[in-house]
C-alpha positions as CSV (number, residue, x, y, z in Angstrom):
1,X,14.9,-9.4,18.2
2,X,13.2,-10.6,21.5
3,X,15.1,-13.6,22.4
4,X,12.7,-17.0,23.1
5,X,10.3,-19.4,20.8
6,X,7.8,-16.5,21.1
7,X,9.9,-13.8,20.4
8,X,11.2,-15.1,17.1
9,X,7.5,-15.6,16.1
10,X,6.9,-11.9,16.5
11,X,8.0,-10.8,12.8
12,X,6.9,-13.6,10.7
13,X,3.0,-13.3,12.9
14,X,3.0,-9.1,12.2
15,X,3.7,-9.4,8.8
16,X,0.8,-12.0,8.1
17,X,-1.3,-9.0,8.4
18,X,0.3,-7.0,5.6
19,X,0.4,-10.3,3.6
20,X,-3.4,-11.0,4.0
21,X,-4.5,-7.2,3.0
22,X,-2.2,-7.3,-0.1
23,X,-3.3,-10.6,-1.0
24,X,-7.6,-9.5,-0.7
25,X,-7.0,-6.0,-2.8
26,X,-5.4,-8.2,-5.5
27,X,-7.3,-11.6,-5.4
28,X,-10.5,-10.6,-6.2
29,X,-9.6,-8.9,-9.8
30,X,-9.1,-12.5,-11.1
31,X,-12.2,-13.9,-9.8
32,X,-14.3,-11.3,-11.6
33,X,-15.9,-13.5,-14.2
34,X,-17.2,-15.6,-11.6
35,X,-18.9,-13.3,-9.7
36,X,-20.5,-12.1,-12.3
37,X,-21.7,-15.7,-13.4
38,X,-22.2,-17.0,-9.9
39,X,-23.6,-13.8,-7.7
40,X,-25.2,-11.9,-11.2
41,X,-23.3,-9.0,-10.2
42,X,-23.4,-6.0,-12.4
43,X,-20.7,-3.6,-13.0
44,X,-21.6,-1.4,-10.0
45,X,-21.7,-4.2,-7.2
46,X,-18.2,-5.4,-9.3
47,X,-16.5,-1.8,-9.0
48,X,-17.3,-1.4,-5.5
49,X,-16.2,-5.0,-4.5
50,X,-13.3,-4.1,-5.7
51,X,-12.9,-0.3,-5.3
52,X,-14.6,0.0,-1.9
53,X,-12.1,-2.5,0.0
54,X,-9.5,-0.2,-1.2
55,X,-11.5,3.4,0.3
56,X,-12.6,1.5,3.5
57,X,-8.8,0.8,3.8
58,X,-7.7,3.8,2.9
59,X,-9.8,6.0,4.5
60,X,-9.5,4.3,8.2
61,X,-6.0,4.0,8.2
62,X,-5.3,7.2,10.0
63,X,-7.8,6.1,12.8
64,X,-6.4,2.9,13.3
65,X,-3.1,4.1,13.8
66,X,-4.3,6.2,16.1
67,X,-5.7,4.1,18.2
68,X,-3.2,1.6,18.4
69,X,-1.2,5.2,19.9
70,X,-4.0,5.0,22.1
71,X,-5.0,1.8,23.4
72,X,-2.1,-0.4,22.6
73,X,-0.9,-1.8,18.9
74,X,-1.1,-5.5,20.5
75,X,-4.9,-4.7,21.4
76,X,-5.7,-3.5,18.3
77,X,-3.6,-5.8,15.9
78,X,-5.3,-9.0,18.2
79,X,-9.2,-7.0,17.3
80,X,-8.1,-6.3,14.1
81,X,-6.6,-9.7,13.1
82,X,-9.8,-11.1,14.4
83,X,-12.3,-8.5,12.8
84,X,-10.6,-8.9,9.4
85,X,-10.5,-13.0,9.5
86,X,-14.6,-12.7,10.3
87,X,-15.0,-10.1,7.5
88,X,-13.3,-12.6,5.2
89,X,-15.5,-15.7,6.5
90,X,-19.1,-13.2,5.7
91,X,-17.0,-12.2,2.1
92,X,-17.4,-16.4,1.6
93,X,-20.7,-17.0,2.5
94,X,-22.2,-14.0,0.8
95,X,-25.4,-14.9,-1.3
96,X,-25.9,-11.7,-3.2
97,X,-24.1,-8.7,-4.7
98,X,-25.2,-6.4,-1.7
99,X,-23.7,-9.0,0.9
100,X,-20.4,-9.0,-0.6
101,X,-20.1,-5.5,-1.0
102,X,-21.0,-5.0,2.6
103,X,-18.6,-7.8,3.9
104,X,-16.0,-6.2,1.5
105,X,-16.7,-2.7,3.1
106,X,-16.3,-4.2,6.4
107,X,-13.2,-6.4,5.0
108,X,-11.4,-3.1,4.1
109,X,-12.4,-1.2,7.6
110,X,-11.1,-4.2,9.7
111,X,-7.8,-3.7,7.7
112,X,-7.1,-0.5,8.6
113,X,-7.5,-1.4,12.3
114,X,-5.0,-4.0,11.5
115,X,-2.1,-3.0,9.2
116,X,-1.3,-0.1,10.8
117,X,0.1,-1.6,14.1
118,X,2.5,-3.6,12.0
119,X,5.0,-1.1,11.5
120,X,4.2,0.5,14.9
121,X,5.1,-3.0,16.6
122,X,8.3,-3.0,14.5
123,X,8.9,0.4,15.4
124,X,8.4,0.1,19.4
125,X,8.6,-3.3,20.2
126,X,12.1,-4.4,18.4
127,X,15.4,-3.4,19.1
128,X,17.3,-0.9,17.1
129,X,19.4,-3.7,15.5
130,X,16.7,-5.7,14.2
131,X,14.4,-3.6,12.5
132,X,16.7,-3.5,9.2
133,X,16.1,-7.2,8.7
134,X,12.6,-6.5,9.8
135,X,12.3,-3.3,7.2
136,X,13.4,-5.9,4.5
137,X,11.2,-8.7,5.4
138,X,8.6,-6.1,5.4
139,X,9.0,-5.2,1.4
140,X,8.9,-8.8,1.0
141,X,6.2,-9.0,1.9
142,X,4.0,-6.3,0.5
143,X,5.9,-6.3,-2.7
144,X,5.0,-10.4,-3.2
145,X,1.0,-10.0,-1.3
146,X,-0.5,-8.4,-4.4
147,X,1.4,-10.6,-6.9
148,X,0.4,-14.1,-4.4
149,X,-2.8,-12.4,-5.1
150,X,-2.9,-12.4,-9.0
151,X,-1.6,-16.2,-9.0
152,X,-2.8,-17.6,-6.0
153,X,-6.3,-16.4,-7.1
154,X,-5.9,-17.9,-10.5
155,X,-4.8,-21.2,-8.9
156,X,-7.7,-21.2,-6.1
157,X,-10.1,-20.5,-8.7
158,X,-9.0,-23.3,-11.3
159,X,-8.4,-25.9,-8.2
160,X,-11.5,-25.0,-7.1
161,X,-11.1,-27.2,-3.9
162,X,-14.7,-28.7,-2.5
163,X,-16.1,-27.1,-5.8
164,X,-16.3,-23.7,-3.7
165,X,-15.5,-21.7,-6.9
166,X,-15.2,-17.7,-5.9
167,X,-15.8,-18.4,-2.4
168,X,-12.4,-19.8,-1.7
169,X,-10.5,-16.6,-1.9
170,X,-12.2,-15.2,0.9
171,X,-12.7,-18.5,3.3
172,X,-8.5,-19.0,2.6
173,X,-8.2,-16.3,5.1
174,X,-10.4,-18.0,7.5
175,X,-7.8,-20.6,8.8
176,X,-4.7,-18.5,8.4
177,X,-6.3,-15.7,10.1
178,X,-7.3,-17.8,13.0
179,X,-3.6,-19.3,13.4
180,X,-2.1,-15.7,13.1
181,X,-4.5,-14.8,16.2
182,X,-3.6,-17.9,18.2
183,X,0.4,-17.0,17.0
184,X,-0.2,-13.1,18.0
185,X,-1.8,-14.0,21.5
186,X,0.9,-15.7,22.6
187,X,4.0,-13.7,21.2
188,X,2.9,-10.3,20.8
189,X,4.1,-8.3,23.7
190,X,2.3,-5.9,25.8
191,X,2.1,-2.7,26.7
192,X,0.8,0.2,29.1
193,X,-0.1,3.8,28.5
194,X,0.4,6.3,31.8
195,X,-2.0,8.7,29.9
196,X,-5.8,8.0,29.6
197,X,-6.8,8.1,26.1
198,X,-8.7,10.4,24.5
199,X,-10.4,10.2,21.2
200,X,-10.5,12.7,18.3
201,X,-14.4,12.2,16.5
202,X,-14.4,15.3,15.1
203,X,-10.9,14.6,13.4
204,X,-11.9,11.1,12.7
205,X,-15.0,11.9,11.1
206,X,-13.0,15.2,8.6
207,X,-9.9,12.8,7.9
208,X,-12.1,9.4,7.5
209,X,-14.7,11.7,5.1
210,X,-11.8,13.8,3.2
211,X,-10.3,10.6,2.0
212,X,-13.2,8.8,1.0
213,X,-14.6,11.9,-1.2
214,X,-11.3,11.8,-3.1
215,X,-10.7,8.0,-3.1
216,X,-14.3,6.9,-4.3
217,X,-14.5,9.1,-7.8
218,X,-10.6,8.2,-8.5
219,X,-12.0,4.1,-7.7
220,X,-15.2,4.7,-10.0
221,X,-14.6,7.8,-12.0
222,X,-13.3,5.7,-15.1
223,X,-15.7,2.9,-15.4
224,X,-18.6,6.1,-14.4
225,X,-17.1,8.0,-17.5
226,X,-16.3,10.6,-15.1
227,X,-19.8,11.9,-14.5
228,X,-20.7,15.5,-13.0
229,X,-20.7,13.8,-9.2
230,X,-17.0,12.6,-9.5
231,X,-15.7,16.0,-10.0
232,X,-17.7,17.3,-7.2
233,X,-16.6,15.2,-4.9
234,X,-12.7,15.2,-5.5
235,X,-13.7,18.9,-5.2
236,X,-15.2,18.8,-1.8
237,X,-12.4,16.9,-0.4
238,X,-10.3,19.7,-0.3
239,X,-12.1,22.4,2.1
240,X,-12.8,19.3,4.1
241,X,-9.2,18.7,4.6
242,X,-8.5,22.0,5.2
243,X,-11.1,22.4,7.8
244,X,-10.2,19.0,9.4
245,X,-6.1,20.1,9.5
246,X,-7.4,23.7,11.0
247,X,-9.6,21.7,14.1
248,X,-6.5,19.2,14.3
249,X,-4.0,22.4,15.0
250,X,-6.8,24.5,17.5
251,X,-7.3,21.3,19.4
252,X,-3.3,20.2,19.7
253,X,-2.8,24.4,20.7
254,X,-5.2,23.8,23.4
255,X,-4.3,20.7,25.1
256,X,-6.3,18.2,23.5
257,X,-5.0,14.9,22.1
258,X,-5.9,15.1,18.2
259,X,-6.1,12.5,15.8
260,X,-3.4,13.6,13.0
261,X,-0.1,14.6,14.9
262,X,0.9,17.6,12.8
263,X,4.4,17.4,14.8
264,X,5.3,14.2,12.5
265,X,5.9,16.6,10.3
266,X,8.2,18.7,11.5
267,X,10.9,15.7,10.8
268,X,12.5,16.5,7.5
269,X,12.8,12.5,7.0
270,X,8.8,11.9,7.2
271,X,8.0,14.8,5.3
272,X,10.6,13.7,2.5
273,X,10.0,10.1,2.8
274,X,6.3,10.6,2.3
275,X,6.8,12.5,-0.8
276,X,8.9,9.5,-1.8
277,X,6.3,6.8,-1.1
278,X,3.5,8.5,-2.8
279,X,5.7,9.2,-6.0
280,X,6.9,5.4,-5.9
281,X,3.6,3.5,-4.9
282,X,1.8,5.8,-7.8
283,X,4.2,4.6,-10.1
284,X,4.6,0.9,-9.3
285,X,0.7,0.3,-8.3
286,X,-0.2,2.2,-11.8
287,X,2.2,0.2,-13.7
288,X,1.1,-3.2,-13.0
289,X,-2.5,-2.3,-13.3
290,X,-1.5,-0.7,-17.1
291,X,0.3,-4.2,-18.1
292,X,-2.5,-6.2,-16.6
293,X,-4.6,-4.8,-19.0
294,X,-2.1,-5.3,-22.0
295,X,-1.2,-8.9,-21.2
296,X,-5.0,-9.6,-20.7
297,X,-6.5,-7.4,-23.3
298,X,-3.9,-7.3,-25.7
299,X,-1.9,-10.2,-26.0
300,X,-5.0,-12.3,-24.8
301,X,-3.5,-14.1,-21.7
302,X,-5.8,-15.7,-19.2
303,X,-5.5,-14.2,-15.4
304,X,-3.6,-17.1,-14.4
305,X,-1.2,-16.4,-16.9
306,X,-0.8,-12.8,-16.6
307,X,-0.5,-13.6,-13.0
308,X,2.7,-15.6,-13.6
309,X,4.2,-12.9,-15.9
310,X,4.8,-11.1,-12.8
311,X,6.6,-14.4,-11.0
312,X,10.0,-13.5,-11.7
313,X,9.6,-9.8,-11.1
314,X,7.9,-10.6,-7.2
315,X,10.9,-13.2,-7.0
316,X,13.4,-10.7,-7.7
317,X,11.8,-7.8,-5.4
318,X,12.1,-10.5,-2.6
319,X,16.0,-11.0,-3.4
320,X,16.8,-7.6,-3.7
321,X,14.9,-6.6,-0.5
322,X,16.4,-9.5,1.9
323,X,20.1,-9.1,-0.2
324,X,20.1,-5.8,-0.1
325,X,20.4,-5.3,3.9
326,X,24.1,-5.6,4.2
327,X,24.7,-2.8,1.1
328,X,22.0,-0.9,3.0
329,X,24.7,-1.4,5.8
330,X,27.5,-0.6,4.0
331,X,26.6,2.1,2.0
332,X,23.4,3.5,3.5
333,X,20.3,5.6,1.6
334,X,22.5,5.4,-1.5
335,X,20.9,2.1,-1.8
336,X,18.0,3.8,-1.9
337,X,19.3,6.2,-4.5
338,X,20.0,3.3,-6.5
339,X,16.6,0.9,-6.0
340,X,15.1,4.5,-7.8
341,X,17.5,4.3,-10.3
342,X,17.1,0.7,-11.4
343,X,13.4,1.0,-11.7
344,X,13.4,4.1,-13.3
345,X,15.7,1.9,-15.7
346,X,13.1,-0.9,-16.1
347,X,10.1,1.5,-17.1
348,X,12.3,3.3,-19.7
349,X,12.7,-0.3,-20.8
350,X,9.3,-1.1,-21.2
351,X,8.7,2.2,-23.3
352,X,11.2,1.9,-25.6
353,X,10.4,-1.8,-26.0
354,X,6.9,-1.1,-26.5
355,X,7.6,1.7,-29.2
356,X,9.9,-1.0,-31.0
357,X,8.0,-3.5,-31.2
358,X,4.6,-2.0,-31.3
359,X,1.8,-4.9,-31.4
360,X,4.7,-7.6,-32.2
361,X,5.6,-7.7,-28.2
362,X,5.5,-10.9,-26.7
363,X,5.0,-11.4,-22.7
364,X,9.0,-13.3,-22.9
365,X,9.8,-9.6,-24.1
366,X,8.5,-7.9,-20.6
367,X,10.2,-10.3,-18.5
368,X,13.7,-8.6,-18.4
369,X,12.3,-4.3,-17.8
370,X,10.1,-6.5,-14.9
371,X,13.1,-8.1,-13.3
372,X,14.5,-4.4,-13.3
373,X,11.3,-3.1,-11.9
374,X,11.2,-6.3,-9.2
375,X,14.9,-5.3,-8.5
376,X,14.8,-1.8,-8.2
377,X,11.5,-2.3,-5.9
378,X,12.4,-4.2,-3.7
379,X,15.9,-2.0,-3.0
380,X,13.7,1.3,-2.3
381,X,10.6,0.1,-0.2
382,X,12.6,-1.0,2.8
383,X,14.5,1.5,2.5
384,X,12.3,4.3,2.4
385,X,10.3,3.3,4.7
386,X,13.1,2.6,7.3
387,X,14.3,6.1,6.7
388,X,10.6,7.6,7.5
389,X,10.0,6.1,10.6
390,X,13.4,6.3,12.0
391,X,12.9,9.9,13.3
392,X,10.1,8.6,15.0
393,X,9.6,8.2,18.8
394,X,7.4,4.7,20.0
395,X,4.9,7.0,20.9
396,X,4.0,7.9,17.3
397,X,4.3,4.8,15.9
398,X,0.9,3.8,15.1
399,X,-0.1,7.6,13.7
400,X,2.8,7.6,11.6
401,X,2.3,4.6,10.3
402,X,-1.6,5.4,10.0
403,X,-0.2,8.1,7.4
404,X,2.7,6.4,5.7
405,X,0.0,3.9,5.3
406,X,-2.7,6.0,3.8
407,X,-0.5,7.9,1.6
408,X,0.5,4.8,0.1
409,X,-3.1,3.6,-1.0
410,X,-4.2,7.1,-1.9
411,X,-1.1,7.2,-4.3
412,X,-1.9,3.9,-5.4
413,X,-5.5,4.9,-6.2
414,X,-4.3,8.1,-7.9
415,X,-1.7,6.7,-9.5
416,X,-3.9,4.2,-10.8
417,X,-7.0,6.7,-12.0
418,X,-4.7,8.9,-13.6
419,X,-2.5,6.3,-16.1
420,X,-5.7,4.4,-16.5
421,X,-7.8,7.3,-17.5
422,X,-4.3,7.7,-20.0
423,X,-4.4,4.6,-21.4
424,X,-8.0,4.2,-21.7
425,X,-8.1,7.9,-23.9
426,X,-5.2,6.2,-26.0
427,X,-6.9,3.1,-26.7
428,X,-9.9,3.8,-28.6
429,X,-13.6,2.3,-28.8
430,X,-12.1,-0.5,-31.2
431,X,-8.9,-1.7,-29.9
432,X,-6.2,-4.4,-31.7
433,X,-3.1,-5.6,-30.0
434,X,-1.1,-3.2,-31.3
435,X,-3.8,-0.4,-30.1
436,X,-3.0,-2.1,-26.7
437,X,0.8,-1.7,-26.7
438,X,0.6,1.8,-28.3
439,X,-1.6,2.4,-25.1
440,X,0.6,1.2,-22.7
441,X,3.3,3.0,-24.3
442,X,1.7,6.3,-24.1
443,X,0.7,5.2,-20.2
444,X,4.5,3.9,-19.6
445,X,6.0,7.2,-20.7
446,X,4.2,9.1,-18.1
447,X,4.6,6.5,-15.6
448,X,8.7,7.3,-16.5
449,X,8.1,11.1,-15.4
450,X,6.6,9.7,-11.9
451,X,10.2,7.0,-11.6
452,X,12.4,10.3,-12.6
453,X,10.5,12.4,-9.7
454,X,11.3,9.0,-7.0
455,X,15.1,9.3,-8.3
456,X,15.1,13.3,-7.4
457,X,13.1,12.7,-4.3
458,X,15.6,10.0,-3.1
459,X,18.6,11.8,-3.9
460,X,17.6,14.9,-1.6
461,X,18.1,12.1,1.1
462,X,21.7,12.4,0.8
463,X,21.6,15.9,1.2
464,X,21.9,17.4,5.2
465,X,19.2,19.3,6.0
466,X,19.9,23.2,6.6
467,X,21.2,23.9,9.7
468,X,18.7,26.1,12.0
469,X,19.2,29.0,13.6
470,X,20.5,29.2,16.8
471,X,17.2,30.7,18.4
472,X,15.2,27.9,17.1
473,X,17.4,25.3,19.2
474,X,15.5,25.8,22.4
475,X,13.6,23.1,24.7
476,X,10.1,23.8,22.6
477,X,11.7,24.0,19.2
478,X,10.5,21.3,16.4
479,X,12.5,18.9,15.8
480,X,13.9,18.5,12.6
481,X,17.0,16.1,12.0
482,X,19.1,16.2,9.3
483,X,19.5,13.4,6.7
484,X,22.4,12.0,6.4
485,X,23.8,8.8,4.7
486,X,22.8,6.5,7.4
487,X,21.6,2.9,8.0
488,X,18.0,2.9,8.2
């Protein structure tokens, strides 16, 4: 890593960002109640405080990975950094449903300006050498934000320092936000384009609106019951995408600079590794939604509580992730192989425990098939996400990280939509604890199918890619490296 005072601050400042995003998309869901109390916010305003964060996020992420390509990832992590701690301060000092829901909107937006430099700065601004430790400090983190989330929201809220009630999980960021600035100012390096930048509206606009028809009906479908305009719109999003992708590939044929660089994926590594981040993030961001709702709604534990059912599992996740560098060292992506493996292990745990025990499960009886998934996790995010971006040059940091990033939420959302929509159908109108455990079962087994699908996915790693023929070898051939066991 950079050597100096400032250069050691350069991780530990970058990774506050993906920290303070993962910690707002979780926090509010525990302070629910008192919005509802406090602001006399109805279902809708509720949904789209929490659901609109999440399409704002999503939906931008492309963009602001882009333009850190463009302008400079220290430029735009500083505006970002500095957007999203302001967003945060208007989230506080909202005074009605439509202020927060704005604020929130702009809270999500000023995140995807932010997050996406962080792996770009990893990418292009440390050495070679450091960017394991970096990768694993890195799954750390966004493994343990959401958790910090469920139970430092739970603990703000019954603290309830200066009697600030729901407005103290916004205003937290306020000071943290302003120290990571000051921190990022001074140790963040610079850096200078040759090329004058050009922007990409027309791509922004089709990639930015593609998203957010799919992601808004997968945030709102469920509590909508699926009404005729959800169905549309997932619908819509596909020509959209298609016509967006066809203007992205006329304007890179003709010279022009467009948003989406469709040459990412000619490396065999992003294309796999994507694959491999949707299928895990659908899995593990569906699953903790599905026991949230049986510890809460079944077994009748408060959110602090619930929260702290997922302690040992975030604990373990930041072990395995740290630990697992020198077997990531030794034996390379079969590490990776294995993370799969062990939380593939930890959800067939859950099912079968579930089917056991039907509505006699206790939350002491999840805490073991969490400690797998915890384990498992934290072995596979660094990983994978290592082995995606190490085929990729500095230049291309920020838009491939703009789309490792968005692929993750959009799997998150999807994964969470379609296991919710599951467990919801299984439920019933008049549900018991065990009508809660028999739902999550049902959920759990087909969150198993999407853990079997990462194990596939992350065994094709090992595999070499196929060798290409000799007439593709040429100066203006793509790209396309094979994958190998290698340190990532």
């Amino acid at each position: 890593m950079t050597s100096g005072k400032h250069g050691r601050l350069i991780l530990p400042v970058i990774l506050s960002a993906t920290f303070m995003v993962s910690f707002d998309y979780m926090v509010v869901n525990v302070a629910t109640p008192s919005l509802q109390r406090d602001l006399h916010a109805g279902p809708v305003a509720l949904e789209l405080v929490i659901a609109g964060y999440a399409f704002t996020y999503a939906s931008g992420m492309v963009t602001g990975g882009r333009l850190g390509d463009l302008f400079g990832h220290r430029r735009l992590f500083l505006l970002g950094m500095a957007a999203f701690t302001a967003a945060s301060l208007l989230c506080g000092l909202a005074q009605s449903p439509v202020q927060l829901v704005a604020a929130r909107l702009l809270q999500g937006l000023t995140g995807a300006v932010m997050v996406p430099q962080v792996l770009a700065l990893i990418t292009a601004a440390l050495p070679a050498a450091d960017r394991p430790r970096a990768m694993a400090w890195y799954g750390v983190v966004l493994g343990g934000g959401g958790v910090a989330g469920q139970i430092g929201g739970g603990l703000l809220l019954q603290a309830d320092p200066l009697g600030l009630g729901w407005r103290t999980i916004f205003l937290v960021n306020v000071p943290v936000g302003a120290a990571a600035l000051a921190l990022a100012v001074r140790s963040l390096p610079g850096s200078r384009s040759d090329r004058r930048p050009r922007l990409d509206p027309a791509g922004a606009a089709g990639i930015s609106g593609a998203l957010a028809l799919a992601l808004v009906p997968l945030a709102m479908g469920r509590e909508q019951g699926w009404p005729a305009w959800t169905w549309i719109s997932l619908a819509a999003s596909v020509p959209v995408l298609t016509a967006t992708l066809g203007w992205e590939r006329r304007l890179a044929r003709t010279g022009g600079e467009p948003l989406l660089d469709l040459a990412l994926f000619r490396a065999r590594s992003f294309d796999l590794g994507l694959a491999l981040n949707v299928a895990f993030l659908a899995s593990f961001g569906s699953m903790n939604v599905v026991l949230t709702m049986l510890l809460q709604g079944g077994l009748r534990l408060t959110p602090l509580e619930a929260g702290l059912e997922f302690g040992p599992m975030a604990v373990l996740t930041m072990v395995a992730s740290l630990f697992g560098r020198p077997l990531v060292a030794r034996f390379g992506l079969k590490v990776l192989v294995c993370g799969t493996v062990v939380s593939a292990l930890g959800v067939l745990a859950l099912a079968v425990e579930l089917h056991v025990l039907g509505g006699d499960v206790t939350a002491p009886w999840l805490l073991a098939p969490l400690g797998l998934l915890g384990l498992g996790g934290g072995l596979t995010l660094p990983s994978v996400i290592g082995a995606v971006m190490s085929g990729i040059r500095p230049a291309q940091a920020g838009a491939a990280s703009g789309v490792l990033s968005t692929a993750q939420q959009f799997s998150g959302a999807t994964g969470v939509a379609v296991l919710g929509a599951i467990f919801f159908a299984a439920l019933g109108a008049h549900p018991g604890r065990a009508a809660f455990a028999s739902a999550a079962e049902t959920a759990i087994w087909a969150d198993f199918a999407l853990t079997v699908a990462t194990v596939v996915l992350a065994a094709l790693f090992l595999r070499p890619a196929a060798p290409t023929p000799a007439s593709a070898s040429g100066p203006g051939a793509p790209a396309r490296e094979p994958i190998l066991d290698k340190r990532v």
